[in-house]
C-alpha positions, 0 to 999 in steps of 0.5 A: 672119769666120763665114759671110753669114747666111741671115736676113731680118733683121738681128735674125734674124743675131744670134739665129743666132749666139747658137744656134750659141754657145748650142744649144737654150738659151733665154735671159732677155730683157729688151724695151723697151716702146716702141723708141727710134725712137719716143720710147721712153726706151731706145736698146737694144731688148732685151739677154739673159742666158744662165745659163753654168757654164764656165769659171766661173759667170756670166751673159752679157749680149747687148745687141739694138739697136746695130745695125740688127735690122730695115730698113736704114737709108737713107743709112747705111753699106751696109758696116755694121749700125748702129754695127757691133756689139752690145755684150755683158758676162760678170759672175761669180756665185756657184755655184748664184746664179741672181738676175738682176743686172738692174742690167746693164740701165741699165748697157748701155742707158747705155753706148748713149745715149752712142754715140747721143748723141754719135756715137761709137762704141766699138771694141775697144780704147777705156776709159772711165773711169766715176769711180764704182763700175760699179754702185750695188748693190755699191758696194764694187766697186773696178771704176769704169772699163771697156775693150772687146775683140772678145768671144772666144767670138762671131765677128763676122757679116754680117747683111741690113744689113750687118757687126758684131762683138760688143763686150764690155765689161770692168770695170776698177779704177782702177790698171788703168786707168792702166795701160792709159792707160801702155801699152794696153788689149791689154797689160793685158787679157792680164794680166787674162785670166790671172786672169778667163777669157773676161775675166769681170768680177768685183764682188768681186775685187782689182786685178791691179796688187796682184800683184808680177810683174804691176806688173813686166810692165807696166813691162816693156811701157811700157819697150818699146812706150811709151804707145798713149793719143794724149792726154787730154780736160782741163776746161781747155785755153788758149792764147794767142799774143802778138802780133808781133813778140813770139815768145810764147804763154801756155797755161793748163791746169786742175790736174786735167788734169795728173794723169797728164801725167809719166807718159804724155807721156814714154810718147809723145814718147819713142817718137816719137809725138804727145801731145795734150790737148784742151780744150772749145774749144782743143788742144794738140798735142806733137809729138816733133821736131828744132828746137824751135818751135810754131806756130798749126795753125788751129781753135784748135789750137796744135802745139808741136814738142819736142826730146828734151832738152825731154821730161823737162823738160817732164814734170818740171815740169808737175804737177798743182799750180798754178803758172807755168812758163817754158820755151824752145820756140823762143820763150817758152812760160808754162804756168799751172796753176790750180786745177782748181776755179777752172778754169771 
């Protein structure tokens, strides 16, 4: 971690770190007209672009408002600054195109409502799948997920209020994704950085899961290192246990929900780790185990302890199309499947 700043304020921090990065550059800054704080509509107080040459040309965007610029804030963690970091975004542009893609701006600003709005900070490591292209304005981009790493060039820092680090966000095709989701974010970000330096997003560029010997590596590291995805959030996740002395619990599962489900289960209880799929009310928990079994966890959650002999079966069997399935998990388990639009 770079050295404690000598600023009075938390903004101040960030522009020191900026003008090491950047020497004497002046950038293009964008504020928002009324903060957030005070009912403005956007969480982010301002986000800059610097204009680079290197590796490649792109514009490097660092957002202003994730942490906390000005007072601390009372009662929130003395060891961070706001959420602990500021997020930043490296989009490629062609030699000599200086027209600001200022679709970045309610790109990050939305990326920021969410955290806001939901208390969930990213971290290096996360994705997010957006389901649309990354942006409007081209949407033939086959980028339509994204992940976040510790940005390579800015160290994090400490500031008046507290430690952050600089997130960069980096845009994802939809097979990259489920790559990350097979094995993990790490992995599949090397891969990537190979092919865009400083990992650049780029609007107009093929999959890397389109190249032979990158489909091979990844297979290669899931071989070795299984899945790093703990589970999945899926519109529908019931469960229902019998009453006694009946040894059965009936489970209903939306269709859509299970559309990743035989690769990344196996990925996890082979490797003797946990998979899980929640619901909006409800979560199940598979856990890798020697005796077959499930139980009630308490606040709707239900553990079902699988064997080895069990994992294959279950993956094989659980497909995203509806049906029921019955299997032997120290008692009778009933899976429905059911179509994902009559799910709700």
């Amino acid at each position: 971690m770079s050295d404690s700043s000598s600023a009075d304020y938390g903004i101040d921090a960030i522009r020191e770190a900026l003008e090491r990065l950047y020497p004497g550059a002046e950038p293009i800054h964008f504020g928002t007209i009324m903060r957030y704080s005070l009912g403005g509509p956007d969480p982010l107080d301002g986000i800059s672009f610097y204009e680079r040459a290197t590796p490649l040309p792109h514009w490097h965007c660092i957002s202003f408002g994730m942490s906390e610029l000005y007072a601390k804030t009372p009662g929130s963690d003395p060891n961070l600054s706001g959420w602990g970091f500021e997020f930043t975004f490296r989009l490629a542009r062609a030699a000599g195109d200086t027209n600001l893609p200022t679709w970045v701006i309610p790109f990050l600003n939305n990326l920021a409502r969410y955290v806001f709005n939901s208390g969930n900070p990213f971290r290096p490591g996360h994705h997010m799948d957006l389901r649309d292209p990354l942006t409007p304005d081209v949407p033939t981009t086959l980028l339509s997920a994204i992940a976040f790493v510790d940005d390579p060039e800015l160290a994090p820092i400490e500031t008046p209020n507290g430690r952050l680090h600089f997130l960069q966000i980096v845009g994802l095709t939809r097979d990259e994704l489920q790559a990350v989701k097979r094995w993990n974010t790490r992995g599949v970000l090397g891969l990537l950085e190979e092919r865009c330096p400083l990992w650049i997003t780029d609007l107009e560029r093929a999959s890397i899961t389109d190249q032979a010997d990158v489909v091979a590596r990844i297979r290669d590291g899931i071989a070795a290192e299984g899945s790093s995805l703990q589970g999945e959030y899926v519109e529908v996740a019931r469960w229902r246990l019998a009453d006694p002395p009946r040894r059965e619990v009936e489970i209903e599962l939306d269709a859509d929900g299970l559309r990743d489900f035989a690769e990344l289960f196996p990925a996890r209880l082979k490797f003797d780790r946990e998979f899980l799929i929640w619901g909006a009310k409800q979560t199940l928990v598979f856990r890798p185990a020697t005796t077959a079994g499930f139980q009630d966890a308490g606040s709707g959650v239900l553990v079902l302890d699988i064997t080895p002999d069990l994992i294959d079966q279950l993956a094989q069997a659980l497909r995203p199309t509806p049906a029921t399935h019955r299997f032997n998990i120290g008692g009778e388990v009933v899976v429905t499947v059911v179509p994902t639009e009559d799910a709700g």
